[in-house]
N, C-alpha and C positions, 0 to 999 in steps of 0.2 A: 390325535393329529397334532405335531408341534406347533407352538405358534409362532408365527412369519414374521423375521424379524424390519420393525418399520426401515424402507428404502433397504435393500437385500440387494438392491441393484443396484447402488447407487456406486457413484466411482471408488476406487480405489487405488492403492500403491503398485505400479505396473500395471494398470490397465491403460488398454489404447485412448485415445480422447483424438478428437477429431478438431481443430481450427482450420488451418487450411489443409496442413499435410495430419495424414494419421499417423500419431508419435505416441510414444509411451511416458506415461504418468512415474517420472521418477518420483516426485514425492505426491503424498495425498494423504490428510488428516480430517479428510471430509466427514469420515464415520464419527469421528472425536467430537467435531465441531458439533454435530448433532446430537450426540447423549448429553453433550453438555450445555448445549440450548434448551436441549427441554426440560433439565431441571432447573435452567434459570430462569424458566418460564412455569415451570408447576406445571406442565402441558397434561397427564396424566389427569388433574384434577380439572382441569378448565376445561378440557375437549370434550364432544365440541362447542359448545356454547352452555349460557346460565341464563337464566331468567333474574333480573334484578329489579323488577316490580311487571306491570304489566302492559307498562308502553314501551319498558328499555330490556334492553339482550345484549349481551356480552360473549362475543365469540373468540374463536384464536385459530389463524393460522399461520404457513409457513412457505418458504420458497428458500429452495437452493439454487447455486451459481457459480458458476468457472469466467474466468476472464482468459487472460494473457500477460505476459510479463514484455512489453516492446513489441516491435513488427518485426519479426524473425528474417533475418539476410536480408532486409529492409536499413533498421535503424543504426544509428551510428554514435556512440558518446568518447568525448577526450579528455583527459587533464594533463595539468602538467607540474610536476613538483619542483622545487629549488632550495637548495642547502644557502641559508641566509648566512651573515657575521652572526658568532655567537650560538652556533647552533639551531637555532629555530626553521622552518620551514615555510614556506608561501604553497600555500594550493590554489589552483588557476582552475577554475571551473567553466564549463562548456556550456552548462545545462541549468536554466531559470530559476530560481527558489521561487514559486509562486504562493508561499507559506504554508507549506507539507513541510519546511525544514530542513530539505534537503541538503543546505550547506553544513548543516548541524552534521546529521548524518553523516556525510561524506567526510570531514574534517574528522569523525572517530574512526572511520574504517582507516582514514591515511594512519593517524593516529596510534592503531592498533599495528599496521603492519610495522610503521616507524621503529616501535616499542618504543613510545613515549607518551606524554600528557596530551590531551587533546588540545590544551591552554598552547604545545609547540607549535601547533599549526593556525597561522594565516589565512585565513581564507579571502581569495576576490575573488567578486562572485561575476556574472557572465558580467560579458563587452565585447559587443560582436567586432568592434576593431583589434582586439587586443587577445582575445581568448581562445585557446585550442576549439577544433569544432568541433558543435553538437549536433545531431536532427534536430533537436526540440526534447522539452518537459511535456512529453504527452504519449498518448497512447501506453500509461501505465509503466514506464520505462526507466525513471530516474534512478534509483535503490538497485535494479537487479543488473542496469547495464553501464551506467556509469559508475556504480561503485566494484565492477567487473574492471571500467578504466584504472579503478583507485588501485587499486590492489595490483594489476599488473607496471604501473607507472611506483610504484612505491619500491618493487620487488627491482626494477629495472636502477633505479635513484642507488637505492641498498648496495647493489653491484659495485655502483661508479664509488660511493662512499669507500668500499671496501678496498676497491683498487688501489685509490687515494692512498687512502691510511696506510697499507701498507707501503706503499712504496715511501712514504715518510720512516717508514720503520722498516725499511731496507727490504722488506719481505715480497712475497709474490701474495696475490690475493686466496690463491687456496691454503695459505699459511695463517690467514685472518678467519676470525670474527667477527660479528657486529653483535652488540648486545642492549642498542640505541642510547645508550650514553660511549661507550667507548668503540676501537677497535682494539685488540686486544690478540696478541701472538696464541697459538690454540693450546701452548704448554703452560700460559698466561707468565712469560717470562717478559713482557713487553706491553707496552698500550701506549696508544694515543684517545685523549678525549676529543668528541665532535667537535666540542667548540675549537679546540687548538684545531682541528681539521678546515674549520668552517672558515677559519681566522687565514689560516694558510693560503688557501685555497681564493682569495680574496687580492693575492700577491704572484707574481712571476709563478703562475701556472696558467697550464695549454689547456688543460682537463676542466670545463666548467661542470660542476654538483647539480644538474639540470636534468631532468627526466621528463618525456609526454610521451602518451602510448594513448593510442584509442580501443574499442571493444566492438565489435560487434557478432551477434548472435546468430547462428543456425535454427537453433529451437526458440521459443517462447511457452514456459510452464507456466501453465495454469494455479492460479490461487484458487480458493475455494472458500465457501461462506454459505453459512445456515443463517438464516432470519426467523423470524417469528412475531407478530404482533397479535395484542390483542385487544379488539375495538369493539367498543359501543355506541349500539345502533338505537335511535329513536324512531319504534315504528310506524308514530304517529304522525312522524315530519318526516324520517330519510334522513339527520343528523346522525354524522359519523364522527366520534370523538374517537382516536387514538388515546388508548390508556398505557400500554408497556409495547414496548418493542426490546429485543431481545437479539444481538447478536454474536456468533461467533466467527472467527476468522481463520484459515489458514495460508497465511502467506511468508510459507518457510519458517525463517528465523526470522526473528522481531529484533532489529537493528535496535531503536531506540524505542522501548514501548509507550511513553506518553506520547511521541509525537505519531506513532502507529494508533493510537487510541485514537486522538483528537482527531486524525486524518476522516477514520474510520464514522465517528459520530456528524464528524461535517461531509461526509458523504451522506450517511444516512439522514439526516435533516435536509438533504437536495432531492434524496428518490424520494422522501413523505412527503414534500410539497408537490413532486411532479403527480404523485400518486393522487393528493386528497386539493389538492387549491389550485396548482398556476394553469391556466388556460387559455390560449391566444385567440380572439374572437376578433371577425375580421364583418364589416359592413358587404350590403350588394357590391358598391363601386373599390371593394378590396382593402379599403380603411380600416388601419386597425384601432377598433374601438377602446379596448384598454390599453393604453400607450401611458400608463404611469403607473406604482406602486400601489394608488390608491385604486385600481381598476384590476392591474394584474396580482393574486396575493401572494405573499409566499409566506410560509408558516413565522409565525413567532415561537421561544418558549416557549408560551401556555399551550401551544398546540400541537406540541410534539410529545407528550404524553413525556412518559419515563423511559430513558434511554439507558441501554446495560450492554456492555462490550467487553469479551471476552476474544482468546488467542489459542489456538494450538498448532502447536509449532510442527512445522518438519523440517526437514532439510532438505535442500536442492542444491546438488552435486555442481549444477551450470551456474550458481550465482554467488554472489559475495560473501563468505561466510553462512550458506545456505540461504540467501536472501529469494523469496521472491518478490510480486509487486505487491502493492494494497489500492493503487490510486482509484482505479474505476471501480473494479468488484463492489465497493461500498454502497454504489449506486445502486444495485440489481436486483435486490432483496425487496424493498419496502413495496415497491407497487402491487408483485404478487401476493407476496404477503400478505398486506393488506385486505388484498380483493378475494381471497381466499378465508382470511376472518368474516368479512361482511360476507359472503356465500355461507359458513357455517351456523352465523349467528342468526340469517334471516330469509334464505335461501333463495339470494338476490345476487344474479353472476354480473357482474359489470366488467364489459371487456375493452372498455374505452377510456382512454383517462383524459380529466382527472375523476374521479370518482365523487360526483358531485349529490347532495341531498336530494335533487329534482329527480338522479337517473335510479337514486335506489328507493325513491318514492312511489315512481312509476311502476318501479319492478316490482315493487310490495304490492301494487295496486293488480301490476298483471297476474301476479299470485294468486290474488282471491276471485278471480272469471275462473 
């Protein structure tokens, strides 16, 4: 009988997925994300648990997860671009940098469409007096829907460029090119540089170098993400120490990958504390008893064992250069994860978080009645 290959079910490329409407999984590297989680986890050798003396046990599990990319025919994102003196560019941002990077981001896709250095573009970043609108940085949305804005507001800016230059050079714009330094006649018997464009353009003209377009989405694609951690349990006390956590990701094309990294680990350092530490405890008359850092905890380094993050990419045809999201997914993984190591390692299920010494203590204790 062959053998079954692990998750056989699991999603794939054109499979239906269900959020609110049933839509189809234009991209899905789910299957990727997992062969290559488990070899960065040794999973084969560790599963499911080891004995490492004889009060401590070391287990390993794992949790998959889809999110969303925005609120589909919900959200809304804008920008708006302007051909500066001298050529350079300003991009007007709608949407927060809440330190995901976002503006970084955004200023490469304008960047790219420009065809120029990312150092041309300007960026001012939101002002709700002053800035095209946004919904908001949330609900995993910035990278797939507003750089959806960028791309169309760039494409739109290119046009008016086009127009310009040519009529500086007597021509009609299907006569032109752009090649983001110049425009340029298409038998290349002619050219104007942007900056003489930019310079012009600054003087007795009707035509302002201004572009804003907004975006918004029908579908929301799903990212997708393999977790795995592997925790040691003390089965004398119900101490739970995270030792490796292990993830991959796939959210399309990876726009900028350190800031996709970094996003990715500061997620995951949010779902291990909800998972193993923060806990809201409230008095009979509704007082909340830890109302400060020393009361409520949330992980340190030391407590976050070893962190490893990994990408496999796909492309989605709906987003910016194949962009999907990454903001939330990050979150998703660690709590199952987690509670699926301590079930392998001690065969203690805790369906409550956070997953505290006392509740896998108890469960050790209810083990042996």
């Amino acid at each position: 009988m062959p053998k079954k290959k692990l998750f056989s079910n699991a999603a794939k490329e054109n499979h239906l997925y269900i959020l609110i409407l049933a839509l189809t999984a234009n991209s899905c590297n789910l299957d990727k994300c997992l062969a290559r989680c488990k070899e960065m986890m040794n999973w084969d050798a560790k599963y499911p648990y080891k004995m490492i003396s004889k009060t401590k046990v070391r287990g390993v599990g794992m949790a998959l997860a889809m999110q969303g990319s925005a609120i589909s025919n919900v959200d809304v994102a804008s920008v708006a671009l302007k051909v500066n003196d001298d050529g350079f560019y300003s991009l007007m941002i709608g949407a927060s940098d809440m330190g995901t990077g976002c503006d970084t981001i955004l200023a490469q896709m304008a960047a790219d469409c420009l065809l120029c250095d990312v150092d041309n573009i300007i960026v001012s970043g939101v002002n709700t007096d002053t800035s095209p609108y946004d919904s908001g940085s949330y609900a995993s949305s910035t990278t797939y829907l507003t750089g959806m804005a960028v791309v169309k507001t760039a494409a739109s800016l290119i046009s008016k460029i086009k127009k310009y230059g040519a009529s500086l050079l007597n021509l009609t714009e299907e006569e032109v090119d752009f090649d983001g330094s110049y425009i340029y006649k298409l038998d290349k018997t002619k050219k104007i540089s942007l900056k003489d464009i930019a310079n012009s353009s600054m003087c007795n003209n009707s035509n302002a170098l201004y572009a804003s377009e907004s975006h918004s989405s029908p579908v929301s694609p799903p990212p997708f993400m393999v977790g795995m951690a592997e925790v040691e349990v003390d089965l004398e006390t119900g101490k739970v120490d995270l030792i490796n956590y292990k993830a991959v990701v796939d959210c399309g094309t990876v726009i900028n990958p350190n800031l996709a990294r970094v996003q990715t680990e500061g997620g995951l350092v949010q779902g291990i504390g909800m998972a193993l530490f923060e806990d809201i405890n409230y008095d009979s008359f509704g007082r909340l008893r830890n109302n400060s850092f020393m009361q409520y905890k949330i992980p340190t380094r030391q407590d976050i064992g070893n962190i490893e993050v990994d990408f496999r990419s796909s492309y989605e045809p709906t987003g910016p250069f194949g962009a999907k999201s990454i903001g939330e997914i990050v979150i998703n993984t660690p709590a199952p994860a987690i509670a699926n190591a301590i079930y392998n390692a001690c065969k203690v299920r805790i369906r409550e978080l956070p997953i505290t010494p006392e509740k896998v203590y108890f469960g050790l204790l209810k083990n042996e009645d």
